[in-house]
C-alpha positions in Angstrom: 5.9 -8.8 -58.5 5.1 -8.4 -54.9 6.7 -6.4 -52.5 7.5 -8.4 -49.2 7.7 -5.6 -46.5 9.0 -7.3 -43.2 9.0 -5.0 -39.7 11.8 -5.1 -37.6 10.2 -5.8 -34.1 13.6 -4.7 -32.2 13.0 -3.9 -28.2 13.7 -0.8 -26.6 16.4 -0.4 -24.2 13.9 0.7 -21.9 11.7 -2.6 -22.1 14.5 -4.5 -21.5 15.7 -3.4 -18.7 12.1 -3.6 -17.4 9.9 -6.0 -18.7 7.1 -4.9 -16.2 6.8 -1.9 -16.6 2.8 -1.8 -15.8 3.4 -4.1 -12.7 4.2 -2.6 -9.0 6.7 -5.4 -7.5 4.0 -6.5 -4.7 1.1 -7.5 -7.5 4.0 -9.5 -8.9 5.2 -11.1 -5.9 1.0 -11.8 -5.6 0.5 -13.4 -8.7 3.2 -15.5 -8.1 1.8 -17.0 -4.9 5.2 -16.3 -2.9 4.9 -17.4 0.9 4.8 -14.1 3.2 7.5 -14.4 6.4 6.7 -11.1 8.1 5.9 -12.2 11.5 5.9 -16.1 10.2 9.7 -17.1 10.3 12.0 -19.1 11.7 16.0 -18.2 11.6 18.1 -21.3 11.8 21.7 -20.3 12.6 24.7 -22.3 11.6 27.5 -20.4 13.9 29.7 -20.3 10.6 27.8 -16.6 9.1 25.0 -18.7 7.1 21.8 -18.7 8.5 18.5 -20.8 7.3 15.2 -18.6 7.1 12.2 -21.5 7.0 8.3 -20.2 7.3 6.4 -21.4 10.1 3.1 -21.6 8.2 3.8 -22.2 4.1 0.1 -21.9 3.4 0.1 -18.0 4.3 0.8 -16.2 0.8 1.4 -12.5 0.2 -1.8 -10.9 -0.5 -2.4 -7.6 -1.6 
């Protein structure tokens, strides 16, 4: 008879909390080709506390 030997593959506390762990926040943001508004946004204010933030150019992306 064989013997079926089957591996629990349960996830650290650790790697959930972070599944990234190799990845700084900015090479994330990069790979996901995210629009950068520092110096390239316009605020749009309601007057009731909400405010619109709206790029002036979307084809400028976060680069690293």
């Amino acid at each position: 008879m064989k013997k079926i030997v089957k591996k629990q593959n349960r996830l650290s506390r650790e790697i959930l909390a972070n599944p990234f762990p190799n990845e700084t926040l900015r090479e994330r943001l990069v790979n996901s080709k995210v629009i950068d508004y520092k110096d390239n946004c316009i605020l749009e204010d309601f007057g009731n506390g909400y405010m619109r933030i709206s790029p002036k150019d979307e084809k400028k992306l976060l680069r690293l």
